[in-house]
C-alpha positions in Angstrom: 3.0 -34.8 -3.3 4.4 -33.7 -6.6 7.0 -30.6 -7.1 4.1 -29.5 -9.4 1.6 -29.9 -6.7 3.7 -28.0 -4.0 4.7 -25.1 -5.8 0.8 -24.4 -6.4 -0.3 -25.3 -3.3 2.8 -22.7 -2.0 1.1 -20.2 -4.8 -2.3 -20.8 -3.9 -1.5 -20.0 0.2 0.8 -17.2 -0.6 -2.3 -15.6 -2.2 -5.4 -16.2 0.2 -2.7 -14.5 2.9 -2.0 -11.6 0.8 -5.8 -11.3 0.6 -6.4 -11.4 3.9 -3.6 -9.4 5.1 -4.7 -6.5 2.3 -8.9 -6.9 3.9 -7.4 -6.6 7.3 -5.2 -3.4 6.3 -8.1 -1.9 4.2 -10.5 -2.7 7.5 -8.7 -0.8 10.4 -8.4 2.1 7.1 -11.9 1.9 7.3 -11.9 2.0 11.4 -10.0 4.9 11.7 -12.3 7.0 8.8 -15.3 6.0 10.6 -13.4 6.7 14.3 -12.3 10.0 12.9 -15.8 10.8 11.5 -17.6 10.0 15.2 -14.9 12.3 17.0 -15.3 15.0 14.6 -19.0 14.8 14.8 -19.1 14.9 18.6 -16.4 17.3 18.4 -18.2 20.1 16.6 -22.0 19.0 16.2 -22.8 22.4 14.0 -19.6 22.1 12.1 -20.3 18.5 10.2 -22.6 17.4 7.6 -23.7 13.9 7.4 -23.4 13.9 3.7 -19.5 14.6 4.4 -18.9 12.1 7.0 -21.1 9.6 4.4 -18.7 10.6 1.5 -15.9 9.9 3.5 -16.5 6.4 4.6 -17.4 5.5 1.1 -14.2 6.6 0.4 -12.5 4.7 2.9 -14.8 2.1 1.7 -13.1 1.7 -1.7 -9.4 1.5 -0.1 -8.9 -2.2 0.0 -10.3 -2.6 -3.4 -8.2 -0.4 -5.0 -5.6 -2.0 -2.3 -6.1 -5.2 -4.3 -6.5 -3.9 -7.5 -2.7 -2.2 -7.0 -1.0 -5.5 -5.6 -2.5 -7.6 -8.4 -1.3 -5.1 -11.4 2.0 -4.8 -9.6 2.6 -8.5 -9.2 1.0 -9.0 -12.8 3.8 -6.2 -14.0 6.6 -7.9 -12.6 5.8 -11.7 -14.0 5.5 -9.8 -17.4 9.5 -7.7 -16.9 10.7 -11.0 -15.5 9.0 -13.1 -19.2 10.9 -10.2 -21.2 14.0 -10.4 -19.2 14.1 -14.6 -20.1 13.6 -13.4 -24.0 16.2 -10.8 -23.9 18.8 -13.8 -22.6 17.9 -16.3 -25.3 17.8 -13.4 -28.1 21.5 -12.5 -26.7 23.0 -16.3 -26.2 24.6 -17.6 -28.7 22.5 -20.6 -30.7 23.5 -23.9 -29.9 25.1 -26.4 -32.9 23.5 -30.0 -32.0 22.7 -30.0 -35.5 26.2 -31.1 -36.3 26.1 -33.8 -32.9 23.5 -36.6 -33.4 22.7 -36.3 -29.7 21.4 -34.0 -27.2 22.3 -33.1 -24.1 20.3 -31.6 -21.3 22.5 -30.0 -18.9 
């Protein structure tokens, strides 16, 4: 394979486990809400509405997409700081004379 082809294949893995690392995180989330709901609810039978215990797994619900939505933005944020750090170096290095040399160089 290609360097090309490895470092997106690399990309491309790195990514589906995030993903499924973040739906397994945002799944026992949801577990324990839903746990938490049924031992309330057998708990204290006169004390708990459905409509609660419902609005709280919908909530838990919306964890791993918010879960997602955060990792993307954060990883989206530092590809962006790292693009402005590589245009702060060439705005501060000094500019290179080949101009005056017929030929040049890659170093």
């Amino acid at each position: 394979m290609e360097a090309n082809n490895v470092a997106q294949v690399m990309l491309n893995c790195s990514n589906r486990w995030l993903g499924i690392a973040l739906d397994y995180l945002g799944a026992i989330i949801v577990f324990v809400a839903i746990l938490s709901a049924l031992i309330t609810a057998s708990l204290s039978p006169a004390g708990t509405s459905s409509s609660l215990i419902g609005l709280a797994i919908n909530y838990a619900l919306l964890v791993p997409i918010y879960l997602n939505w955060v990792v993307k933005l954060t990883a989206e944020m530092e590809m962006y700081v790292g693009a402005v750090e590589r245009i702060q170096f060439c705005i501060e290095s000094s500019q290179e004379k080949y101009r005056e040399r017929s030929e040049v160089k890659c170093e």
